[in-house]
ZATOR-759597 format. One record per residue (C-alpha): residue in three letters; residue number from 0; x negated, y negated, z. Coordinates in steps of 0.02 Angstrom, whole numbers. Example, Ala and Ser with C-alpha at 12.3 -4.5 7.8 and 13.67 -1.06 7.14 Angstrom:
% ZATOR-759597
   fivo   keti       xx       yy       zz
    ala      0     -615      225      390
    ser      1     -684       53      357
% end
This chain:
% ZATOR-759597
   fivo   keti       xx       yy       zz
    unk      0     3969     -425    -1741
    unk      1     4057     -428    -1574
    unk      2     4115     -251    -1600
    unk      3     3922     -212    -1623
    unk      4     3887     -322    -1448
    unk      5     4021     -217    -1345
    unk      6     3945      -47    -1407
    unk      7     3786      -94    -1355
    unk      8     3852     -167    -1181
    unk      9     3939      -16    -1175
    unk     10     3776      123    -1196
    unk     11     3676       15    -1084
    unk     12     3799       20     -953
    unk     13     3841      212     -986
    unk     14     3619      246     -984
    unk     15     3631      132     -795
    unk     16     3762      250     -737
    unk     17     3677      424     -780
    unk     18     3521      364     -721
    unk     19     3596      318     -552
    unk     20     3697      476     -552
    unk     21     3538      586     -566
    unk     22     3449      472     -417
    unk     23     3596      512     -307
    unk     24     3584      701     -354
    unk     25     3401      726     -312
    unk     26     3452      635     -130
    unk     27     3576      741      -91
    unk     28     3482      899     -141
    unk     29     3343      823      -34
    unk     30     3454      813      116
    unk     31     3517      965      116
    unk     32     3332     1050      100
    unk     33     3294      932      262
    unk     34     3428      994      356
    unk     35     3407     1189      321
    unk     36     3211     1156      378
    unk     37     3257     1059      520
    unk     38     3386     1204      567
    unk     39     3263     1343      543
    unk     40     3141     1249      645
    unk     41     3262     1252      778
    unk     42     3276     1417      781
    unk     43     3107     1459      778
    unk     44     3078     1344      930
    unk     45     3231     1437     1012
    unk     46     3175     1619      961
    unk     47     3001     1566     1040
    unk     48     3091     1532     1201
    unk     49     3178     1685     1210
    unk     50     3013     1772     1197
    unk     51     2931     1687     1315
    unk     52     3085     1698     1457
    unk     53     3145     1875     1380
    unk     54     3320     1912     1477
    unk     55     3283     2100     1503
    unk     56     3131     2029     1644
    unk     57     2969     1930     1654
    unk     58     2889     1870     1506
    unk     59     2705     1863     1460
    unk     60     2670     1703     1417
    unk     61     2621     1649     1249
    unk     62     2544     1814     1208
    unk     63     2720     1865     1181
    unk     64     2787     1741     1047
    unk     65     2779     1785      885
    unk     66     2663     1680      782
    unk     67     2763     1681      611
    unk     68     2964     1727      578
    unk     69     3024     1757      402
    unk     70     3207     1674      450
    unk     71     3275     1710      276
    unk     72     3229     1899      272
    unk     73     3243     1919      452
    unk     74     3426     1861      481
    unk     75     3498     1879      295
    unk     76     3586     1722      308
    unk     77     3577     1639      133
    unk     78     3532     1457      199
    unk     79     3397     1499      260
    unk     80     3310     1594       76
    unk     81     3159     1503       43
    unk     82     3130     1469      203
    unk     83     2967     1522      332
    unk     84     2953     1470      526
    unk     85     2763     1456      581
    unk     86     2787     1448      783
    unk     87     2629     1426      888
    unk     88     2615     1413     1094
    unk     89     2529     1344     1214
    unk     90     2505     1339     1387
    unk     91     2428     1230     1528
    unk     92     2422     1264     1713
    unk     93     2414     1134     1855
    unk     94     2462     1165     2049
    unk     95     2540     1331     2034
    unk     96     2661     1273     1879
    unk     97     2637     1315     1711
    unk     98     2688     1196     1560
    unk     99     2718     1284     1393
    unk    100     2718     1200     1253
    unk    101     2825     1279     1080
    unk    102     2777     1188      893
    unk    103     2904     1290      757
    unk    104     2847     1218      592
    unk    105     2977     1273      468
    unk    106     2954     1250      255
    unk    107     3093     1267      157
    unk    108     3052     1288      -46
    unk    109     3158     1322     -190
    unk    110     3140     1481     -294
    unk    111     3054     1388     -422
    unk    112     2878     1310     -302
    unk    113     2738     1419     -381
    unk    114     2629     1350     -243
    unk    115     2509     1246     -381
    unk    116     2537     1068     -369
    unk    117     2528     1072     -573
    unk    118     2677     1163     -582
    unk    119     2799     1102     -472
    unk    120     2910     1016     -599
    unk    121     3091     1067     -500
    unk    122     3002     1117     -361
    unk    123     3085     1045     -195
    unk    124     2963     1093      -22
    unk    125     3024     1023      139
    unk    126     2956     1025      310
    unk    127     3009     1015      468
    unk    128     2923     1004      637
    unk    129     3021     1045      806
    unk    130     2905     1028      987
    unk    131     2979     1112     1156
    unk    132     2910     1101     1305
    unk    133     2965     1225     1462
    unk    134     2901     1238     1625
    unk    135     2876     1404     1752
% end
């Protein structure tokens, strides 16, 4: 009878630990996700600025930042796979100055996001936001 007792202590203890295992798992993979969005975002928001202050002479405002950046495709760097930069820009003009204003959404999926909310069973989909603002 005791022998019984300890086996069962035993597979509920064992069922706690994989349970909490898996938790952890998912958080980590989670993280990660959230930090290659975040990065790409970051570059978006710095590609955008190197558009609109090009090094090679005088920009043209936010007519000349691109409105969408493939970072996966675009740089081949496998971190970034999965992973699209939307970058929009903005400007606003007050006693000879102008204020620009950068938003670089980036979405990071895994291979396996169909894009239907039914079947996103392993999907993971991450977003990040990054705002700059620059002034002429």
């Amino acid at each position: 009878m005791t022998s019984i007792f300890i086996l069962v202590g035993m597979l509920v203890l064992g069922a706690a630990l994989v349970q909490i295992l898996g938790r952890t798992s998912r958080s980590t993979a989670i993280e990660v996700w959230s930090i290659r969005a975040y990065s790409a975002a970051s570059s978006g928001a710095e590609k955008a600025l190197a558009e609109l202050y090009p090094l090679t002479g005088t920009g043209t405002g936010c007519g000349g930042v691109s409105t969408a950046w493939n970072i996966g495709a675009d740089t081949g760097l496998e971190g970034f796979s999965g992973c699209s930069v939307s970058l929009g820009c903005s400007a606003v003009s007050s006693a000879g100055q102008t204020m620009y204003t950068i938003t670089s959404d980036a979405i990071c999926k895994s291979e396996n996001c169909s894009g239907t909310a039914s079947d996103s069973s392993g999907c993971m989909r991450v977003k990040r936001t990054v705002r700059v603002t620059a002034m002429e």
